[in-house]
N, C-alpha and C positions, 0 to 999 in steps of 0.2 A: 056262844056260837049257835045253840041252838035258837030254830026259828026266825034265825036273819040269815039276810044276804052274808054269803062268807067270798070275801075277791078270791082270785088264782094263788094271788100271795101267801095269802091265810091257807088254803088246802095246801097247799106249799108245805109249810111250816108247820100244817097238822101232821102229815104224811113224814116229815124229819121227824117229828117227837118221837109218834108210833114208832119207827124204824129203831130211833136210839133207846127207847125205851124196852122193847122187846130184846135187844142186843145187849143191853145192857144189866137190866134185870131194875133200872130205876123207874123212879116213877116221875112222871111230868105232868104240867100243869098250868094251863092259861087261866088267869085270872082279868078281871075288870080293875078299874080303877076304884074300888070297894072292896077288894079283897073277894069278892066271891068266886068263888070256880064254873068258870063257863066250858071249861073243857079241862080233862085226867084221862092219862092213857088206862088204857088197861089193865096195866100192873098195878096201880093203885089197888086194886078190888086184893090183889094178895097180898099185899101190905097191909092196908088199914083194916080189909076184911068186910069191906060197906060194897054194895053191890053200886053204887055210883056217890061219886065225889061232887059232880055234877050240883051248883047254888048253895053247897056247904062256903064257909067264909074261910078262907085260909088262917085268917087271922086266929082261929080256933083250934087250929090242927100245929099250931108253932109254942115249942115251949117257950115262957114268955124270956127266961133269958140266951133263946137263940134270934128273939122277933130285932135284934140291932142287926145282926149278919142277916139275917132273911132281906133287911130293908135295902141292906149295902149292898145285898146281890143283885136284888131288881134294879137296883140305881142303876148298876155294873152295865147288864146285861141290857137295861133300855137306855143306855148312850152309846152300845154298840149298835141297837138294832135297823140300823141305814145301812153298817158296814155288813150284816149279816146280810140282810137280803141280799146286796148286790154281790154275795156269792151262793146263791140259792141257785141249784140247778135244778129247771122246771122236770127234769128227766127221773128227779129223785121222789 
C-alpha cells in the first residue's frame, strides 16, 4: 500500500483493521499475492517487537505447521471478500 494509489475501498478496510486491531489487542495484516506485507497494524510492533512488519514475507513469520490453516484462512476470507465490502460502512 505504500506508495500507490490506495481506492476508498482500501482506506475502508485499513481504517476497520486499525479499529479491530486496537480493540482487540490482535494484530492484522495485508499481504500481496507473494506473501509480503504491505500493510501491519500497530499492534504488531508489541507482538513481534520489529518496529515495522511492513515487506517482511508472511511466509516467515508462520510456523511451518500452522502454514495449511494460515492458507485455508486466506482461501476463507478472499471468497468472502465481495460479501465484506458490500457491508463496509464508508462512516467506519
Amino acid at each position: 500500500m505504500q506508495g500507490c494509489a490506495v481506492s476508498e475501498t482500501e482506506r475502508q478496510l485499513l481504517r476497520v483493521a486499525r479499529a479491530i486491531s486496537r480493540a482487540n489487542g490482535h494484530f492484522t495484516v495485508m499481504i500481496d499475492k507473494d506473501f509480503t506485507i504491505q500493510w501491519a497494524s500497530e499492534t504488531s510492533h508489541q507482538i513481534f517487537g520489529w518496529s515495522s512488519l511492513t515487506g517482511k514475507n508472511m511466509a516467515d513469520l508462520v510456523h511451518p505447521d500452522d502454514f495449511a490453516l494460515v492458507l485455508e484462512s486466506i482461501a476463507f476470507h478472499s471468497a468472502l471478500s465481495t460479501e465484506y465490502a458490500k457491508r463496509l460502512n464508508p462512516a467506519w
